[in-house]
N, C-alpha and C positions, 0 to 999 in steps of 0.2 A: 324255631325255638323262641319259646318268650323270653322278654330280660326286665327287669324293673332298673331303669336309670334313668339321668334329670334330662328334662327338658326346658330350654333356654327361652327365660322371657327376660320381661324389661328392656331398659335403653342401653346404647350406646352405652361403656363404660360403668353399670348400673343394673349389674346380671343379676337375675333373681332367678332361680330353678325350682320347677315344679319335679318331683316324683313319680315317675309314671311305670305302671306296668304295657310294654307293648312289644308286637314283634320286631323278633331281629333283624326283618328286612326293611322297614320303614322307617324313615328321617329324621333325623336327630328332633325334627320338630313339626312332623310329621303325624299319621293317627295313630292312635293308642287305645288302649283299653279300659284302663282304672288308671285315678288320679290317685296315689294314699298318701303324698303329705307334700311339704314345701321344704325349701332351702334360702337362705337368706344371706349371701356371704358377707354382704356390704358394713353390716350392723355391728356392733361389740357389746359383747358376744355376738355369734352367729348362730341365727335364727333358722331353728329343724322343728319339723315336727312332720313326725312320722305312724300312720295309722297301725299300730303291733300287732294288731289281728291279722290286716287285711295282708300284709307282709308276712307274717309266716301262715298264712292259705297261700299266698301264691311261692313263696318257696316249699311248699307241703306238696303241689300239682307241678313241679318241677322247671318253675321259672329263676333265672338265673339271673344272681344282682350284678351289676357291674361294680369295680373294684370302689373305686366313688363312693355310693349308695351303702356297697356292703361298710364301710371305714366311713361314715356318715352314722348309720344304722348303729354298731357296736361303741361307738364315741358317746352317742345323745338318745338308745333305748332305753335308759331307766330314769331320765330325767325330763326326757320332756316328749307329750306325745300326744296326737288328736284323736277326739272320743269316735268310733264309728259308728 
């Protein structure tokens, strides 16, 4: 099963999360398929941007968001979003 959920960069104390479409068997930071946007929690506000196409194709083909991403997604879809 595919799932679209964040994958952990940055430093110590200094998380920054990428977006990632990948399977449900590999690593939280681990390979993946498609990057479709970022997370930024550090910032104020916190910094999303999420690709809206490329997001609802892969929920369209039957990839499953994780709780996160999906409460990510419906918070900051109509206000902020990357061109694909």
């Amino acid at each position: 099963m595919v799932k679209i959920r964040l994958l952990r960069t940055g430093a110590k104390k200094r998380a920054k999360f990428r977006i990632v479409v990948a399977d449900e068997q590999s690593k939280r930071n681990g390979r993946f398929i498609e990057n479709i946007g970022h997370y930024n929690p550090t910032t104020d506000p916190a910094e999303v941007e999420i690709a809206r196409e490329r997001y609802l194709y892969w929920l369209s083909v039957g990839a499953r968001p994780t709780k996160t991403v999906f409460d990510l997604f419906k918070k900051y879809e109509a206000t902020r979003r990357v061109p694909s």
